[in-house]
C-alpha positions as CSV (number, residue, x, y, z in Angstrom):
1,X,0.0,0.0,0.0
2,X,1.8,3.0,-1.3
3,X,0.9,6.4,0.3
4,X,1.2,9.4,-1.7
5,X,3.7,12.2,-0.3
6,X,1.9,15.5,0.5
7,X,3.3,18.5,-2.3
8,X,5.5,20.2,-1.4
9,X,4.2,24.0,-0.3
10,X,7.0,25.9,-1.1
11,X,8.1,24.6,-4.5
12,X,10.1,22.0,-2.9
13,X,11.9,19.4,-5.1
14,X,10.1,17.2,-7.3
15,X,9.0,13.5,-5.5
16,X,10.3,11.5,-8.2
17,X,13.7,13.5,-8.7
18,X,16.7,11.3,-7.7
19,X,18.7,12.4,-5.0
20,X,15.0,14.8,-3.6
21,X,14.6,12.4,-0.7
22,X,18.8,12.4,0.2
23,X,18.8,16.1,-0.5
24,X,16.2,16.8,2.3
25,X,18.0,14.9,4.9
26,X,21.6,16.6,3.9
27,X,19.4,19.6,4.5
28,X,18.2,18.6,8.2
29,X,20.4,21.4,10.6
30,X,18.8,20.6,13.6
31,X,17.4,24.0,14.6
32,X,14.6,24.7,17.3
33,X,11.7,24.4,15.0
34,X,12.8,22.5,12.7
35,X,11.6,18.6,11.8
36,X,12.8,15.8,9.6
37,X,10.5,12.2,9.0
38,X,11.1,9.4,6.9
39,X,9.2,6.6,5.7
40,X,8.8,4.0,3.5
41,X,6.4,6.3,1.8
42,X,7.6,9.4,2.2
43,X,9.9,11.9,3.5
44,X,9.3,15.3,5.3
45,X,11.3,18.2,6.1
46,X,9.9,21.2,7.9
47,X,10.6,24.5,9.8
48,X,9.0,27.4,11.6
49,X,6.2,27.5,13.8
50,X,2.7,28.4,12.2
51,X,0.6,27.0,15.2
52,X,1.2,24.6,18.2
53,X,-1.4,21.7,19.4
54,X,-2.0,23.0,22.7
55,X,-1.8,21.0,26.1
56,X,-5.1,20.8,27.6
57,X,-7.6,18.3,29.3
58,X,-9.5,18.1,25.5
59,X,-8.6,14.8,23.9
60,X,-5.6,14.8,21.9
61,X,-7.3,14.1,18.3
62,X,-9.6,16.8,19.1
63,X,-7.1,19.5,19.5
64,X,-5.0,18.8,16.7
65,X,-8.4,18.4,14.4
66,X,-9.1,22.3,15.7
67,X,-5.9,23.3,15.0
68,X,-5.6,21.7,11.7
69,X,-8.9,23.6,11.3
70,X,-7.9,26.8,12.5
71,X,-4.8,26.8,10.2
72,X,-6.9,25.6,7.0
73,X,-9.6,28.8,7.8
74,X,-6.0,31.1,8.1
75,X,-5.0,30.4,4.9
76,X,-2.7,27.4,4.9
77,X,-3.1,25.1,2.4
78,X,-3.1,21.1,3.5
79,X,-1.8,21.6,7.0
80,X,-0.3,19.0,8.6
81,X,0.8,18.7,12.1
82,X,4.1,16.8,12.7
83,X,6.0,15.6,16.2
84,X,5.7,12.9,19.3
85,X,3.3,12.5,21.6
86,X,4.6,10.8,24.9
87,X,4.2,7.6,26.0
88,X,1.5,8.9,28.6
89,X,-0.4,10.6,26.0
90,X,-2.9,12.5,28.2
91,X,0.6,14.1,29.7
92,X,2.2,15.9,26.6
93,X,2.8,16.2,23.1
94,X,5.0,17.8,21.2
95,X,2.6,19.0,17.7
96,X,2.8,21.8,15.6
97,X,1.7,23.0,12.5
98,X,5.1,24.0,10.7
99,X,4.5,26.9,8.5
100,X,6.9,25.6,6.3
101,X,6.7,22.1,4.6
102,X,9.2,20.4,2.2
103,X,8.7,16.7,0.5
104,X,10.0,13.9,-1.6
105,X,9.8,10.3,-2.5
106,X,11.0,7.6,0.2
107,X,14.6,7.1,1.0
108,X,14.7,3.6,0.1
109,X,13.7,4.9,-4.0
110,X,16.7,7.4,-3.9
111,X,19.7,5.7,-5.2
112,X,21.7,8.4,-3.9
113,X,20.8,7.1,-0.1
114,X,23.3,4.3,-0.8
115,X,26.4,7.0,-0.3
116,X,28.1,6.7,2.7
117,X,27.0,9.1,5.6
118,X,29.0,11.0,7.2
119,X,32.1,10.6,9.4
120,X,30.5,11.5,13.2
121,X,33.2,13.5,15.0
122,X,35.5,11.7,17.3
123,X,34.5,12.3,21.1
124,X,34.8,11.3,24.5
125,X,31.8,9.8,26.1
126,X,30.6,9.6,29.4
127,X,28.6,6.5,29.5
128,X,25.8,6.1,33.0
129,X,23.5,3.4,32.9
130,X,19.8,4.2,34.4
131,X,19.4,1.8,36.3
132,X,22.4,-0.1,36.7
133,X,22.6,-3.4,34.6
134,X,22.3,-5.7,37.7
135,X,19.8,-3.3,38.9
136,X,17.6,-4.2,35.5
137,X,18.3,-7.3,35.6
138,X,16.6,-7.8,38.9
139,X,13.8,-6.1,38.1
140,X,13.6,-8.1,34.8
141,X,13.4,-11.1,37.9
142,X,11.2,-9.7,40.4
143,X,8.6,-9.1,37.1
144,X,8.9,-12.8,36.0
145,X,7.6,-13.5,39.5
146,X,5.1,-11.3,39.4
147,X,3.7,-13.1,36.1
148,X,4.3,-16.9,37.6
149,X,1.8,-14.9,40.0
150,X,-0.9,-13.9,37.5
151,X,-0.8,-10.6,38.2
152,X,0.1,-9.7,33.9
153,X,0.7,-11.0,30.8
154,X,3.6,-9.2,30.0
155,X,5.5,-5.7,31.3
156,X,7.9,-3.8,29.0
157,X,11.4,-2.9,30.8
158,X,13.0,0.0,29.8
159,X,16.2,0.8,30.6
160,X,18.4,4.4,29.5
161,X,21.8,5.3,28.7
162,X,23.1,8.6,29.5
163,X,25.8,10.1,27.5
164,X,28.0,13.0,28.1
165,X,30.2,14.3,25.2
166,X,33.5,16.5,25.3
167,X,32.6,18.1,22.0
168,X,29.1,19.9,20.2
169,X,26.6,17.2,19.6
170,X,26.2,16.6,15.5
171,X,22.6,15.4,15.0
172,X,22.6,15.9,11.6
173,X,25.4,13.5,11.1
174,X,23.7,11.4,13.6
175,X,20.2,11.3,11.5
176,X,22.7,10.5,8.4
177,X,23.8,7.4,9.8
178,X,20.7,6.4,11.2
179,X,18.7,6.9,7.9
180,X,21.4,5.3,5.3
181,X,21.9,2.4,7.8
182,X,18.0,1.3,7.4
183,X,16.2,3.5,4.7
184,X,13.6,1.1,4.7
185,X,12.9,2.1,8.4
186,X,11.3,5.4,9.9
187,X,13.6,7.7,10.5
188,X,13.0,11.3,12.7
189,X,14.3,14.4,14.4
190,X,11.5,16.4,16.1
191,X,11.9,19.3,18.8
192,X,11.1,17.9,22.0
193,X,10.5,20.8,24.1
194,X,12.9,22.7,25.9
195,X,15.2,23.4,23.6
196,X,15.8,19.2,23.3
197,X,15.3,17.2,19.9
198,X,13.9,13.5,19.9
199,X,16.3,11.8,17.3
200,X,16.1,8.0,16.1
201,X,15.3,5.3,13.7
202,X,11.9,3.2,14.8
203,X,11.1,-0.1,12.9
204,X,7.7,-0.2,14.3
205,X,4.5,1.3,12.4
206,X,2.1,1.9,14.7
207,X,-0.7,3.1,12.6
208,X,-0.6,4.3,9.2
209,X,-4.2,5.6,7.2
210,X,-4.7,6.7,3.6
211,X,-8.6,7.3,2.8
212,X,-10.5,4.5,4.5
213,X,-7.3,2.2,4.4
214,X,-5.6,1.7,8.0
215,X,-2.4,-0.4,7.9
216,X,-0.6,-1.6,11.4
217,X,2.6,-3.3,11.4
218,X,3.5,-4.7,15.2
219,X,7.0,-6.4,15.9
220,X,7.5,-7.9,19.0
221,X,9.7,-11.4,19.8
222,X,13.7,-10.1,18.6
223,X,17.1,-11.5,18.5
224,X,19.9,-9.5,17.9
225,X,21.8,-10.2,14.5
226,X,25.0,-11.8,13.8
227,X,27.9,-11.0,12.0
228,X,28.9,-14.4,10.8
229,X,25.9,-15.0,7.7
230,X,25.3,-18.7,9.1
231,X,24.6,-17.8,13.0
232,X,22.3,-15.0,11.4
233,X,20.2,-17.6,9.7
234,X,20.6,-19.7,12.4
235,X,19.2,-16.7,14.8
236,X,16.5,-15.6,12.4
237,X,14.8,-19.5,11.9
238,X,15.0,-20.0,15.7
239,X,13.2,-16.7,16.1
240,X,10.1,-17.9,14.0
241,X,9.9,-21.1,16.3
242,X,10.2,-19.7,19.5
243,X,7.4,-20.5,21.9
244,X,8.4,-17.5,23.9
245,X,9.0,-14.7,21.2
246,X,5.3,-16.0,19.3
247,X,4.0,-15.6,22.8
248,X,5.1,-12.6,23.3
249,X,4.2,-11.4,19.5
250,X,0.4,-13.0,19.7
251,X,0.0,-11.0,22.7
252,X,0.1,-7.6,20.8
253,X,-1.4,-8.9,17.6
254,X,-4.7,-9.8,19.7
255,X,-4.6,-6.2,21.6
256,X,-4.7,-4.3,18.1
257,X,-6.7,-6.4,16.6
258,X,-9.3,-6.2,19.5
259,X,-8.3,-2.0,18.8
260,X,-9.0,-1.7,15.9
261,X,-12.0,-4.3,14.5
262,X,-15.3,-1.6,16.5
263,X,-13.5,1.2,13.7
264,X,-13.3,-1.0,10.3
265,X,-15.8,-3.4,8.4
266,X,-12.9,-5.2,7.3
267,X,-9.6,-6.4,9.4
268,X,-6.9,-8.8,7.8
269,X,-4.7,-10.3,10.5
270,X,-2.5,-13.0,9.2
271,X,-2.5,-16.4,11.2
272,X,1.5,-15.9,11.7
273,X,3.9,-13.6,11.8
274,X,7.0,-12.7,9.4
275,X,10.7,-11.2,9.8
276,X,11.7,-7.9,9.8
277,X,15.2,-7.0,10.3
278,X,17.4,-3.9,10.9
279,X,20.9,-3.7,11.0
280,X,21.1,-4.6,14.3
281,X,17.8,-7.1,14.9
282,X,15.8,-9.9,14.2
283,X,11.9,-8.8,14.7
284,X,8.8,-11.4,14.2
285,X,6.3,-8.8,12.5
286,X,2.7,-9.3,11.3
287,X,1.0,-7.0,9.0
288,X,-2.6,-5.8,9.9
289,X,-4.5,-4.7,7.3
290,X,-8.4,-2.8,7.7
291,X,-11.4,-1.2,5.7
292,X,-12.8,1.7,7.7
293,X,-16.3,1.8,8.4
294,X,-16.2,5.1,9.3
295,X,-14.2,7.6,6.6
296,X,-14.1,10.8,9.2
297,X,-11.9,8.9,11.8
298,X,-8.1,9.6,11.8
299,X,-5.3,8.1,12.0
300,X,-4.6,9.6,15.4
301,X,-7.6,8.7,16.8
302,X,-7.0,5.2,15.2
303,X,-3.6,5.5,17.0
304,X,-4.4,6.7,20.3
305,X,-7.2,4.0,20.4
306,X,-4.1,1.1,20.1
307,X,-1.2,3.3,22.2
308,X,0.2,2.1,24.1
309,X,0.1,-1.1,22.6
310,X,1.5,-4.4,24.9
311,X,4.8,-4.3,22.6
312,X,5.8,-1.4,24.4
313,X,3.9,-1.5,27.7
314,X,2.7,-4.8,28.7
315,X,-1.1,-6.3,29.6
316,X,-3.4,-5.9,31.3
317,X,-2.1,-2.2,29.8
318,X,-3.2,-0.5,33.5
319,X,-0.8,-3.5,35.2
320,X,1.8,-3.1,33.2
321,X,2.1,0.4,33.6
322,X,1.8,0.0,37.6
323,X,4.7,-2.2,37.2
324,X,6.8,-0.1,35.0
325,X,6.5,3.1,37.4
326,X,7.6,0.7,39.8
327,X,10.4,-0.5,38.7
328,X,11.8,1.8,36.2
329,X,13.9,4.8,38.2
330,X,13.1,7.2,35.0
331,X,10.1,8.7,33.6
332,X,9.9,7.6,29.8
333,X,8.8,10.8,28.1
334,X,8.4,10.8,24.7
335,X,10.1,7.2,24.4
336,X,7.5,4.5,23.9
337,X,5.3,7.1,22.9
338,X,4.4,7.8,18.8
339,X,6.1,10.4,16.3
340,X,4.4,11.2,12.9
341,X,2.1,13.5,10.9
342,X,-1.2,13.5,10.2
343,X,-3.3,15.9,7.9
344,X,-6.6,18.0,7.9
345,X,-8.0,14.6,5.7
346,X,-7.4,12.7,8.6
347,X,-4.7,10.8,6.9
348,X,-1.2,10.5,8.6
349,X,1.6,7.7,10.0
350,X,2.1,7.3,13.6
351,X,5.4,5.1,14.6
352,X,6.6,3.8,17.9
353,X,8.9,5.7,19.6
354,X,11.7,3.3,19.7
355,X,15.3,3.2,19.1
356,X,15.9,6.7,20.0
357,X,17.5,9.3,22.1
358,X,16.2,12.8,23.6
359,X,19.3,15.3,22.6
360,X,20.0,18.1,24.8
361,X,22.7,20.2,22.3
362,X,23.2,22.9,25.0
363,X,24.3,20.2,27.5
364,X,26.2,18.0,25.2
365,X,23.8,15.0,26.4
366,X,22.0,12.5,24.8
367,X,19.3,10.2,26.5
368,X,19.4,6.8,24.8
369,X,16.6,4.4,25.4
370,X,16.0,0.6,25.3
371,X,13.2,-2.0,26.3
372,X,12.4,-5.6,26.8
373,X,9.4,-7.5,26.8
374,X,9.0,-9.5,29.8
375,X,6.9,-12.8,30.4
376,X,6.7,-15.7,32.5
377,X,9.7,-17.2,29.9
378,X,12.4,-14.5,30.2
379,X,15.8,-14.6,31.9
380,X,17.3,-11.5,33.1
381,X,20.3,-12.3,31.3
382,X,18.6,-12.5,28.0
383,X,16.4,-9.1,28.4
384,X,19.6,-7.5,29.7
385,X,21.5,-9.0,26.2
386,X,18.1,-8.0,24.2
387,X,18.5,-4.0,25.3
388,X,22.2,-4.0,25.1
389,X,22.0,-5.4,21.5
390,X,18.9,-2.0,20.6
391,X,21.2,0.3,22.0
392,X,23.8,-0.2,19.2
393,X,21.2,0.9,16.1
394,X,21.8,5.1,18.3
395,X,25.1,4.4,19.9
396,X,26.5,3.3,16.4
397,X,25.2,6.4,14.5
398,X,26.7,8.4,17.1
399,X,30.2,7.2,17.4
400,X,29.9,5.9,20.6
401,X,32.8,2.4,20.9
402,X,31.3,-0.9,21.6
């Protein structure tokens, strides 16, 4: 299902021109207002400020609808908002109407994305693990004893990075490497508030609507990748047989498609899930296809219906965020939450908020996160592995030695 790019509203280069999609990243400097997402669809670049979603007790679709609105009735034509929303989505979001928007093609149809990124400055890193490994690890264990209990399902364990640099931070060789490492992926860097920028490379589609059509693509159940081609077969067949990872992945699966089926006449879930991989990971990934019943819902009201899904939280989803307030010693933020765009059609693409950072240039810091599914099945050991193995898709874009 192909989904056509917005024009361009400034004269912008043409979507089919090679080297349009590569020429809008090279373009990405990072400024306050300024915003860069990739898709397998598409690829936006925007700046300035023509109105912000404000932070109220209204529901979030119904504040960016009226301020979609309020920008159409000033003049601009097919607003869009773009930006995250946090993983508590009642708690903050981060949208805004840019006044300026610039579009192409997908990365992966620019032959010009195969270049090599980049070199990312040399620099000395602080490295401090939130929590502490062994401190992870035993919550990873006191959770597996809360599900031998019955208490959940499954709980998603997050764990952070924090890294100090000697040196200016260089996000836009950062987003290079990220992007040219998996073009196929969803690549962003939005303003986070505060003068911070969310920066990362999700594989995760969250929820993804063109007219009537509504497209979800869940991953859960991974293994990192191997060098050596054999062991990464080896890995990747093991993965589809796993009693714990298709547990883990059916888990999801059910919650969307429970989501989604009161908002479409039609919902194609297949019996079994697929591979996806990145450069770093194995994912299993089923593609959920659906018919809307009703054209006027959006895609993020479609999206806030399935967020936070139990590939990034857990279930019972009220549980498993008990247990994650618990046990994690950091609040998530925008991590686990969704970063996108959607229009004044109600169209848009919503992605989980996954292997990225919060960048704080002033400070020279970045904030990199990682999670875990937990169930009944997992081993501290192999969570702790699982997390060290998603930090390398940010740390590996931004220099940082194994």
């Amino acid at each position: 299902m192909y989904h056509a790019p917005p024009t361009p509203t400034d004269g912008g280069p043409d979507q089919t021109a090679i080297g349009a999609a590569s020429g809008l990243l090279g373009q990405y400097r990072a400024d306050a207002d300024e915003a860069f997402f990739a898709s397998p669809t598409r690829t936006l670049l925007t700046a300035g400020v023509h109105a912000r979603v404000p932070q109220d007790a209204r529901p979030l679709p119904v504040r960016v609808a009226e301020t979609l609105a309020e920008a159409r009735r000033a003049g601009v034509q097919q607003p869009l908002v773009v930006g995250a929303v946090a993983f508590d989505q009642g708690s903050r979001a981060e949208l805004a109407v840019p006044a300026v928007v610039r579009a192409a093609g997908a990365l992966r149809d620019d032959p010009l994305i195969a270049l090599p990124a980049p070199a990312v400055a040399a620099a000395g890193w602080q490295v401090r693990p939130v929590p502490a490994p062994e401190a992870y690890g035993a919550g990873v264990a006191a959770a597996v004893e809360r599900l031998r209990g019955g208490e959940l399902s499954k709980v998603v364990l997050a764990r952070t990075l924090e890294l100090t640099s000697d040196r200016p931070l260089d996000l836009p060789a950062v987003l290079q490497r990220l992007a040219r490492r998996d073009p196929g992926g969803y690549t962003f860097a939005v303003p986070a508030g505060g003068g911070r920028t969310l920066i990362g490379a999700s594989p995760e589609l969250l929820l993804s609507r063109r007219g009537t059509a509504v497209l979800a693509n869940p991953l859960a159940g991974s293994v990192p990748r191997s060098a050596d081609l054999g062991e990464d077969v080896r890995r990747a067949a093991a993965l589809l047989e796993s009693p714990k990872d298709l547990h883990e992945h059916a888990v999801v699966v059910d919650a969307i498609r429970a989501a989604l089926a009161p908002y479409c006449r039609a919902l194609e879930v297949p019996e079994r899930p697929t591979l996806v991989r990145t450069a770093a990971m194995w994912h299993l990934a089923t593609t959920i296809t659906g018919e809307l019943a009703d054209p006027t819902v959006s895609a993020l009201e479609l999206a806030c219906a399935l967020h936070p899904t139990p590939a990034v939280c857990g279930t019972p989803t009220a549980v498993a965020r008990r247990v994650i307030g618990e046990v994690e010693p950091f609040d998530r933020g925008l991590y686990t939450g969704m970063v996108g765009w959607g229009d004044d059609t109600g169209d848009g693409e919503w992605v989980v908020t996954i292997r990225c950072a919060e960048a704080d240039a002033e400070e020279r810091r970045l904030r990199v996160y990682a999670g875990a599914g937990v169930v009944e099945q997992s081993r501290p050991e192999a969570e702790l592995a699982e997390t060290s193995a998603k930090f390398r898709t940010f740390l590996d874009a931004a220099g940082v030695a194994r």
